[in-house]
DSSP file (Angstrom, degrees, kcal/mol; ACC not computed):
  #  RESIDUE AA STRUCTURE BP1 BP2  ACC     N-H-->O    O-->H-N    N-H-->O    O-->H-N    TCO  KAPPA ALPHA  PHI   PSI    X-CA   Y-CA   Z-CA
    1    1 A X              0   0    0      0, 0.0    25,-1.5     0, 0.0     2,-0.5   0.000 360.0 360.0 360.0 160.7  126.6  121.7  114.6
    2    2 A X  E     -a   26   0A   0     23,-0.2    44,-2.1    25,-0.0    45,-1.6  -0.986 360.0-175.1-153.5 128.1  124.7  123.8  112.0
    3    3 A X  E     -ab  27  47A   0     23,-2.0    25,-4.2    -2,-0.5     2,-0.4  -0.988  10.6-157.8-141.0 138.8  120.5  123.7  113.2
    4    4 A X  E     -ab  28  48A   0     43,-0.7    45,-1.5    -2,-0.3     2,-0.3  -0.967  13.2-167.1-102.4 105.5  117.5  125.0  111.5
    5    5 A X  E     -ab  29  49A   0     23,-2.0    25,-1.7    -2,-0.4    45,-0.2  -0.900  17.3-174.6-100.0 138.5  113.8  126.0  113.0
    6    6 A X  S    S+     0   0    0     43,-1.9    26,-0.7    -2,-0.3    -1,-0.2   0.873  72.1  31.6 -82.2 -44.0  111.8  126.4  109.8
    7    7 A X  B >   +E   31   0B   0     42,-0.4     3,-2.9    24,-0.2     4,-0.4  -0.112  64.8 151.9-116.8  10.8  108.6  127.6  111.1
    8    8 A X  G >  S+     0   0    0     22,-1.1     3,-6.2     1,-0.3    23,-0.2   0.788  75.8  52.2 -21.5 -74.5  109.2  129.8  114.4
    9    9 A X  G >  S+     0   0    0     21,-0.4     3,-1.4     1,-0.3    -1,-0.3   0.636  89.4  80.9 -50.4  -5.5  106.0  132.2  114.2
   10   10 A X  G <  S+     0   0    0     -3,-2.9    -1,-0.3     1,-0.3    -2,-0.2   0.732  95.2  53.7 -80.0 -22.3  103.7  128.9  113.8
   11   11 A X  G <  S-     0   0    0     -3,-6.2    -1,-0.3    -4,-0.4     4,-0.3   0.322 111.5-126.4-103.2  30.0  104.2  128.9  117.8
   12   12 A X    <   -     0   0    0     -3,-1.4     3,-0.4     1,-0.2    -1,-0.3   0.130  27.1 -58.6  80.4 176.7  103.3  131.7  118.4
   13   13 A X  S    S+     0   0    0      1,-0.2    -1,-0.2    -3,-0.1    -4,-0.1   0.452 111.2  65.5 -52.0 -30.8  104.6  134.7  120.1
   14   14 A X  S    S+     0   0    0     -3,-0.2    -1,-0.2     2,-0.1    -2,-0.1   0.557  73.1 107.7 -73.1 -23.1  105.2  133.6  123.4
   15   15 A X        -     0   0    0     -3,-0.4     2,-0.9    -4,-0.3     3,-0.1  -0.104  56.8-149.4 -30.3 128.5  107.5  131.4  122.8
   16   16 A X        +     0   0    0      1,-0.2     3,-0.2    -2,-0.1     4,-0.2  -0.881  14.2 177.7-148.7  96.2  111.1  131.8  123.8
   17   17 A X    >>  +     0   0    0     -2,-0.9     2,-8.3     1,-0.2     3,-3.5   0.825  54.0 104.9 -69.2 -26.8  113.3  130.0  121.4
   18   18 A X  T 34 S+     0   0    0      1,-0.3    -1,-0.2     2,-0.2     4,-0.1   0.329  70.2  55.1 -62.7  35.5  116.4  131.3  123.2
   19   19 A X  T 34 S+     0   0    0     -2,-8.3    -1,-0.3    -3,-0.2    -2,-0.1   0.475 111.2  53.9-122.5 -21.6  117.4  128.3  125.0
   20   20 A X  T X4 S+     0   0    0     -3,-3.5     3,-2.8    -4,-0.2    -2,-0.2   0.946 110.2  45.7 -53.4 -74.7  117.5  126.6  121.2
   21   21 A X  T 3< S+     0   0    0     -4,-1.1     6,-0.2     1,-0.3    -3,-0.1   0.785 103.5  58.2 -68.3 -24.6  119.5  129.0  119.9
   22   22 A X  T 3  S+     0   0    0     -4,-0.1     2,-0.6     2,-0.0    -1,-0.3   0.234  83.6 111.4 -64.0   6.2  122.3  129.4  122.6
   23   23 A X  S <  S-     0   0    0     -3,-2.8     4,-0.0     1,-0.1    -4,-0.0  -0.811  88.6 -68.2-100.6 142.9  123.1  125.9  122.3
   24   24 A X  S    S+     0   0    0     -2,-0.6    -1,-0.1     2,-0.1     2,-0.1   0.610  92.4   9.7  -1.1 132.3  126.3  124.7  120.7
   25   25 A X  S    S-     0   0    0     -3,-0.1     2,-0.4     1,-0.1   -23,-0.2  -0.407  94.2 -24.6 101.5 152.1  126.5  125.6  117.0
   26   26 A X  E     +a    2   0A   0    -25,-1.5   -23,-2.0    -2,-0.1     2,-0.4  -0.824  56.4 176.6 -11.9  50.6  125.4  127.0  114.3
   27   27 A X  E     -a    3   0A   0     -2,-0.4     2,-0.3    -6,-0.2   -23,-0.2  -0.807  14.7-161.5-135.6 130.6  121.4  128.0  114.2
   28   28 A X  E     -a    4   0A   0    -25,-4.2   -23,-2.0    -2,-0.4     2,-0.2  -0.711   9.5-152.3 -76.5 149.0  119.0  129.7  111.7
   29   29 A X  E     +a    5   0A   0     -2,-0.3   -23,-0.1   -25,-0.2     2,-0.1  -0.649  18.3 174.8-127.2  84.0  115.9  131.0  112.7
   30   30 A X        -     0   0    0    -25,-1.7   -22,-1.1    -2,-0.2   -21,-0.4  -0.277  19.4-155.2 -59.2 131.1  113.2  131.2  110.0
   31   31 A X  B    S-E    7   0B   0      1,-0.4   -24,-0.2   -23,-0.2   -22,-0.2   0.506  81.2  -2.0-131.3  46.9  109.6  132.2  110.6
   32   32 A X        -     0   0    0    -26,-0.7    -1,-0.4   -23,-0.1     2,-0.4  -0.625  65.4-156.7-137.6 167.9  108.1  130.6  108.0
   33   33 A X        -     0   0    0     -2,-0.2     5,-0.1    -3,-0.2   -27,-0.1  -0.983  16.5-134.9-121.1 122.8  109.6  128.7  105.5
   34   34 A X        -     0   0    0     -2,-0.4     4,-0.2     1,-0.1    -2,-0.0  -0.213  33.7-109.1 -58.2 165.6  107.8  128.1  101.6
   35   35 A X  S >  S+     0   0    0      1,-0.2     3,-0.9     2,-0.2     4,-0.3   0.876 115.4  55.0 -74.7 -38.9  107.8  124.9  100.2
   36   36 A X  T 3  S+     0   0    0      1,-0.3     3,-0.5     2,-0.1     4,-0.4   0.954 104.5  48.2 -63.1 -34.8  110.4  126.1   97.6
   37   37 A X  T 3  S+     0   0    0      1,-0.2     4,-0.4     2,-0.2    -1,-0.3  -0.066  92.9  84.6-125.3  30.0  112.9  127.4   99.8
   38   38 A X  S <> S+     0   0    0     -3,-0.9     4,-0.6    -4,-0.2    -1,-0.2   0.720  87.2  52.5 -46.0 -43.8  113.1  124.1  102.3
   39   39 A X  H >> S+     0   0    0     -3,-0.5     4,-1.8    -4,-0.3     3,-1.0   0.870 112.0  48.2 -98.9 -57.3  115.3  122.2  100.5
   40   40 A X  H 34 S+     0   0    0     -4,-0.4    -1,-0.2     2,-0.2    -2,-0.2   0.765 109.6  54.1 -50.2 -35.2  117.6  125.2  100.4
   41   41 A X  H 34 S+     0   0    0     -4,-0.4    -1,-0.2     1,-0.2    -2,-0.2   0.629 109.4  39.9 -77.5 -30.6  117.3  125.8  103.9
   42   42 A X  H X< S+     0   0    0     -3,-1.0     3,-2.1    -4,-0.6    -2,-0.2   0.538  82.5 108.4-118.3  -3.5  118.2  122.8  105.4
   43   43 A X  T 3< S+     0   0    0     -4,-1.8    21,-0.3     1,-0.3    22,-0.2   0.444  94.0  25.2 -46.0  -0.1  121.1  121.6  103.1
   44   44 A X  T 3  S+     0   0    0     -3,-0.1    -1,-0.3    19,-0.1    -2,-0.1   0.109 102.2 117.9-133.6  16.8  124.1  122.0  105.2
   45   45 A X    <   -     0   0    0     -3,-2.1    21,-0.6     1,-0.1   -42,-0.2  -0.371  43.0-169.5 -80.0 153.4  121.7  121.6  108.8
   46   46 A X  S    S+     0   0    0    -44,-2.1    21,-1.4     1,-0.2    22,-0.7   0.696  82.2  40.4 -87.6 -73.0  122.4  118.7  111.2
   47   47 A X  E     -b    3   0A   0    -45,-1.6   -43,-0.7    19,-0.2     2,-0.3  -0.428  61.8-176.6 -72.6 144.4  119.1  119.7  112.8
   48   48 A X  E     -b    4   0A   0    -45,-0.2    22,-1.0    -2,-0.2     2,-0.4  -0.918   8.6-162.3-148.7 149.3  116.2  120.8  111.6
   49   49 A X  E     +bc   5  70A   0    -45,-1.5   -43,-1.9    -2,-0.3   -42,-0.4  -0.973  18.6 172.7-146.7 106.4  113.5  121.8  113.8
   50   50 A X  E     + c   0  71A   0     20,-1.4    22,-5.6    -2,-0.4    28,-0.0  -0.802  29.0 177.3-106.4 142.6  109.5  121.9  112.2
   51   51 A X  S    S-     0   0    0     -2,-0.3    -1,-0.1    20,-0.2    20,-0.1   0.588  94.1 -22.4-125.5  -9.4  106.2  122.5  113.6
   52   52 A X  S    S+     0   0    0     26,-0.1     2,-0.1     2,-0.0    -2,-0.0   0.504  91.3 120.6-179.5  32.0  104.7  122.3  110.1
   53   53 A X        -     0   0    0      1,-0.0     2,-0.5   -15,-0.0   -19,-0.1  -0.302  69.0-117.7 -69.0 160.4  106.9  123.0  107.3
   54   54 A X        -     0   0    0     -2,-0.1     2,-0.3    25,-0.0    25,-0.2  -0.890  22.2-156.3 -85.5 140.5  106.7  119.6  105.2
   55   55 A X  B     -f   79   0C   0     23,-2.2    25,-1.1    -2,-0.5    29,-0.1  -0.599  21.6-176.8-118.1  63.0  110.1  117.4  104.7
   56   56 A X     >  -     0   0    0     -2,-0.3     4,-3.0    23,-0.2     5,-0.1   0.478  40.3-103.7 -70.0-169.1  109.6  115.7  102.0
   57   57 A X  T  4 S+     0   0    0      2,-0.2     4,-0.3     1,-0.2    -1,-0.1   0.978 120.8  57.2 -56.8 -44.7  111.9  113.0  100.3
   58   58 A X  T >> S+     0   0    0      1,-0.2     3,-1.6     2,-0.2     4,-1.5   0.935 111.1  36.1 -47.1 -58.9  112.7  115.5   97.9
   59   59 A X  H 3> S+     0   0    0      1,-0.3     4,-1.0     2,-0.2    -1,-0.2   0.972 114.1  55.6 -82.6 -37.7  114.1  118.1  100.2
   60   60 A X  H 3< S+     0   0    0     -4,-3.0    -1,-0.3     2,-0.2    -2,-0.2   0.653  99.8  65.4 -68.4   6.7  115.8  115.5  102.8
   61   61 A X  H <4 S+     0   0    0     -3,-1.6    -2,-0.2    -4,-0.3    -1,-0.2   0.941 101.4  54.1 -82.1 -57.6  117.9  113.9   99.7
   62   62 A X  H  < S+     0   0    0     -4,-1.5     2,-0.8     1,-0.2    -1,-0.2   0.753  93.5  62.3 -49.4 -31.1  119.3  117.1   99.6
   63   63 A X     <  +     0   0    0     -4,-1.0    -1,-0.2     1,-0.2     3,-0.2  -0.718  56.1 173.1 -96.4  74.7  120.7  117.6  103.0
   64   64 A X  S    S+     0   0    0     -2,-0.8    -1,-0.2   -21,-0.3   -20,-0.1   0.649  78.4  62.0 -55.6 -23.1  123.5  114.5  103.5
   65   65 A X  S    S+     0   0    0    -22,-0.2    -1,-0.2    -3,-0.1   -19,-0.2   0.954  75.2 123.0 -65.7 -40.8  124.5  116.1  106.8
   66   66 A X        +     0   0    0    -21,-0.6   -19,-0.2   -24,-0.2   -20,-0.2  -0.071  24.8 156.8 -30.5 103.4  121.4  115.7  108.2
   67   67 A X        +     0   0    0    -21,-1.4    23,-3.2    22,-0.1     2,-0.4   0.798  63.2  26.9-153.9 -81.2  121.1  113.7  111.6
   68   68 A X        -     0   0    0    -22,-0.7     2,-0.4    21,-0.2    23,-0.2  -0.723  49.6-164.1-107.2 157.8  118.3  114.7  113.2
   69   69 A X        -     0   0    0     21,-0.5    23,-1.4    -2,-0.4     2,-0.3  -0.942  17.4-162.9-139.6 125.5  114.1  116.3  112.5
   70   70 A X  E     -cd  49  92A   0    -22,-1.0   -20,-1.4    -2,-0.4    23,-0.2  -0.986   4.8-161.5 -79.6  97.1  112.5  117.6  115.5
   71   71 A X  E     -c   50   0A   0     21,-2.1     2,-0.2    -2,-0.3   -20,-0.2  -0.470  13.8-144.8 -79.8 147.6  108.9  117.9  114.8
   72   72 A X  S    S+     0   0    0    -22,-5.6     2,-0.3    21,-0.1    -1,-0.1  -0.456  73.7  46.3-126.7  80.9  107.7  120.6  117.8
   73   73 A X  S    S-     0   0    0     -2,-0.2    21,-2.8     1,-0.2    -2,-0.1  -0.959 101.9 -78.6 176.0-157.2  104.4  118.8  118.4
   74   74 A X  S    S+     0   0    0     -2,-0.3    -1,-0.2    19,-0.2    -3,-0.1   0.996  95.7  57.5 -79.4 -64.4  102.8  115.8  118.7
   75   75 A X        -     0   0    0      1,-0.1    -2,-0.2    -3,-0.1    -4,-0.1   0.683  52.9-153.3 -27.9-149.5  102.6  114.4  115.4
   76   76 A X        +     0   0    0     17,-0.1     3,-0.3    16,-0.0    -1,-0.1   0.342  58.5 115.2 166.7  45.5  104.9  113.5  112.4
   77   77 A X        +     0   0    0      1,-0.2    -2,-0.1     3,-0.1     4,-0.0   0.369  62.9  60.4 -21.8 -41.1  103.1  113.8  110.0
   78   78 A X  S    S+     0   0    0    -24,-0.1   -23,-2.2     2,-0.1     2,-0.6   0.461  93.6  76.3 -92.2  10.1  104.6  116.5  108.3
   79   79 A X  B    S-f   55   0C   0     -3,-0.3     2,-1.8   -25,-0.2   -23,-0.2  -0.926  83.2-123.9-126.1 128.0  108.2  114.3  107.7
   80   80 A X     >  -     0   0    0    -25,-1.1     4,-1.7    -2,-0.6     5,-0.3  -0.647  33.2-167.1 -68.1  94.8  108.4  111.3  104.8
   81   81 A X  T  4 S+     0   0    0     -2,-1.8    -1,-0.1     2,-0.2    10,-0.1   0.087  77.6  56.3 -90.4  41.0  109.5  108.9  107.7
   82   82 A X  T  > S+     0   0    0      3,-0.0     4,-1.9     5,-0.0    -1,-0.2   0.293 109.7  45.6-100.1 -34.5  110.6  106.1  105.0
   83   83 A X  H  > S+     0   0    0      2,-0.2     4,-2.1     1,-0.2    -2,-0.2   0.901 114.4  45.4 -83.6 -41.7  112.8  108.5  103.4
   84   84 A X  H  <>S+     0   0    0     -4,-1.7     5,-2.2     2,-0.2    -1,-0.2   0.966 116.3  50.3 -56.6 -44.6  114.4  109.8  106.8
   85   85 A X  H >45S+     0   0    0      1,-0.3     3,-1.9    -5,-0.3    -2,-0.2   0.888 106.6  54.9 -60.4 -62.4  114.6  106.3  107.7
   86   86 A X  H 3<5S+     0   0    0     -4,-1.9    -1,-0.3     1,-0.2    -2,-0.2   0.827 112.3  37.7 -12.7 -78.9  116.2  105.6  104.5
   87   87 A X  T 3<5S-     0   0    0     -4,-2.1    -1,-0.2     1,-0.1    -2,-0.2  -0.043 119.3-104.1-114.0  26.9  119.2  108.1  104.9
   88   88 A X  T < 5 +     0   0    0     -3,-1.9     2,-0.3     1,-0.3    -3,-0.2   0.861  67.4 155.4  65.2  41.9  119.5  107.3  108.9
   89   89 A X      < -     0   0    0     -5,-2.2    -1,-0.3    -6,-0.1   -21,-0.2  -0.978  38.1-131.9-113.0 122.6  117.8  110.6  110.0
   90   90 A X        -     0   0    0    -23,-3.2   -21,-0.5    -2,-0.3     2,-0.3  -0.466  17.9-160.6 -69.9 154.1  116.0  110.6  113.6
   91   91 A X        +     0   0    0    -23,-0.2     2,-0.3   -10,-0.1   -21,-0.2  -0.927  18.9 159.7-143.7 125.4  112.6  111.9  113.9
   92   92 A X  B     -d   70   0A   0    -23,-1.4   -21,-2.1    -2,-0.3     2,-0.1  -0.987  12.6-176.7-134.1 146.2  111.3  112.8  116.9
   93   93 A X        -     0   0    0     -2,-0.3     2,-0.8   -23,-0.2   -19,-0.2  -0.230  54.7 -56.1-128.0-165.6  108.2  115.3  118.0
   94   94 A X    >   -     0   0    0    -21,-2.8     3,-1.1    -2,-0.1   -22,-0.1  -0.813  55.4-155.8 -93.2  95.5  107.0  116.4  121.5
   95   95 A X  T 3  S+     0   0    0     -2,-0.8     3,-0.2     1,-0.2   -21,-0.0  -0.225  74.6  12.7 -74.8 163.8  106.3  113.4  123.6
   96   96 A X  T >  S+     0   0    0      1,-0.2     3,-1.3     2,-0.1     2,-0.5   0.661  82.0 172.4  60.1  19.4  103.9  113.7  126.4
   97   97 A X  T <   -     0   0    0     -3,-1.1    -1,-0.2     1,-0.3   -23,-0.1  -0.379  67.8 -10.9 -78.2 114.9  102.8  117.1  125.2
   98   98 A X  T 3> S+     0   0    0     -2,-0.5     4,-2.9    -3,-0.2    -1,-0.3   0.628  87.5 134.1  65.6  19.8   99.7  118.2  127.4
   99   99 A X  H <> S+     0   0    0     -3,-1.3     4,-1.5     1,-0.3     5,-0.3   0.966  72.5  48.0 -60.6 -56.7   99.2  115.1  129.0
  100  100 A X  H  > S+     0   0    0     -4,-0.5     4,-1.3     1,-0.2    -1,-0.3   0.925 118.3  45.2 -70.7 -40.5   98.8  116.5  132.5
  101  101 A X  H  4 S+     0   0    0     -3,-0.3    -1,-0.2     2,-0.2    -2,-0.2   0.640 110.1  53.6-103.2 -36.1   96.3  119.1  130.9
  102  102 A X  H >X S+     0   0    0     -4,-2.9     3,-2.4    -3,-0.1     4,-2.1   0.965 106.5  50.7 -62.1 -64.5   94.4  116.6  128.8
  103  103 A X  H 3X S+     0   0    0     -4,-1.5     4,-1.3     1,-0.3    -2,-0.2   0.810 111.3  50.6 -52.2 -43.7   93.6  114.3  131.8
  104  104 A X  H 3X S+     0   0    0     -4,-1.3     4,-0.6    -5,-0.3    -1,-0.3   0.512 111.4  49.2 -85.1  -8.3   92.1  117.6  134.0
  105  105 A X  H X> S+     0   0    0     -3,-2.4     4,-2.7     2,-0.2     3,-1.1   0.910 106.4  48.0 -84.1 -47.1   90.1  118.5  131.4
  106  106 A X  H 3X S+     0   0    0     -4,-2.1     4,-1.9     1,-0.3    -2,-0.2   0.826 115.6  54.5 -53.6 -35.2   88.5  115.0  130.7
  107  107 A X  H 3X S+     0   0    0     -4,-1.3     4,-1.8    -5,-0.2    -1,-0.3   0.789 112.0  40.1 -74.5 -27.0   87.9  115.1  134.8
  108  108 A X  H <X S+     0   0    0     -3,-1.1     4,-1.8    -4,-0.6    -2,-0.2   0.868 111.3  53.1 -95.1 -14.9   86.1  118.4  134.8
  109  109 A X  H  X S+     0   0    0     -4,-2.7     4,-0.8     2,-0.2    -2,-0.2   0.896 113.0  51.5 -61.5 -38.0   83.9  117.6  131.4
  110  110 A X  H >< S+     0   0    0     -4,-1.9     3,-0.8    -5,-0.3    -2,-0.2   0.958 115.1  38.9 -68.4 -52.8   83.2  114.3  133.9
  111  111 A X  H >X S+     0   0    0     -4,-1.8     3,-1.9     1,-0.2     4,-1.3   0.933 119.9  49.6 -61.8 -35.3   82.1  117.0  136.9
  112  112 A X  H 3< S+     0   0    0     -4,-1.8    -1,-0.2     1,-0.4    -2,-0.2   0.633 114.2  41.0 -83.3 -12.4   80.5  119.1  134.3
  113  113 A X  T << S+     0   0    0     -3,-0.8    -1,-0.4    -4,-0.8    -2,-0.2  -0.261 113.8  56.3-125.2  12.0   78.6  116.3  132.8
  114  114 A X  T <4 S+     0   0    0     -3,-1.9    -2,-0.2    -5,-0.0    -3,-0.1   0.571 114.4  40.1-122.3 -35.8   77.9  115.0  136.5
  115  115 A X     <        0   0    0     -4,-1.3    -2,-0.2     1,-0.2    -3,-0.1   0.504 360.0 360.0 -88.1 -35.4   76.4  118.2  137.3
  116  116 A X              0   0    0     -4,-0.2    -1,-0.2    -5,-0.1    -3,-0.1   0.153 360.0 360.0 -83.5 360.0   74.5  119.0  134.4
């Protein structure tokens, strides 16, 4: 399997891709990618892993291998999902991402707003 993260530094520093990259396979690790050099980047990838390069039609026409887009955040936004769709590429983000962290805020803005 042959994987690409375009965008590493976009999650910051803290971040510990190494459980990515030790997995079976092949893997680049960009941190950033231009809009020019995408298309290039992911043209023999399986995987592609974004958090906010764009993937447009243009640049997934090129890549035939291509299987899967991991967005890593909520959205997907950043992916043509008719053209992935199209050439029978999954796209999947980070479900549930802060859920547990959204609900305890909205309950202390409700104490803070109770209080106030």
């Amino acid at each position: 399997m042959r994987g690409v993260i375009l965008d590493a530094a976009s999650l910051g520093e803290d971040v510990d891709l190494a459980p990515v990259l030790s997995l079976a396979g092949d893997w680049a690790c960009h941190a950033s990618t231009p809009a020019t050099d995408v298309a290039a980047r992911i043209r023999d990838a399986e995987v592609v892993l974004s958090n906010k390069v764009p993937l447009t039609a243009a640049s997934l026409a090129v890549a035939p291998r291509l299987r899967l887009v991991v967005v890593m955040a909520t959205g997907t936004n950043n992916v043509d999902l008719a053209a992935a769709t199209q050439q029978g590429i999954a796209v999947c983000n980070a479900r549930a991402y802060a859920t547990a962290s959204v609900a305890q805020h909205t309950i202390m803005l409700l104490l803070a707003l109770a209080r106030s």
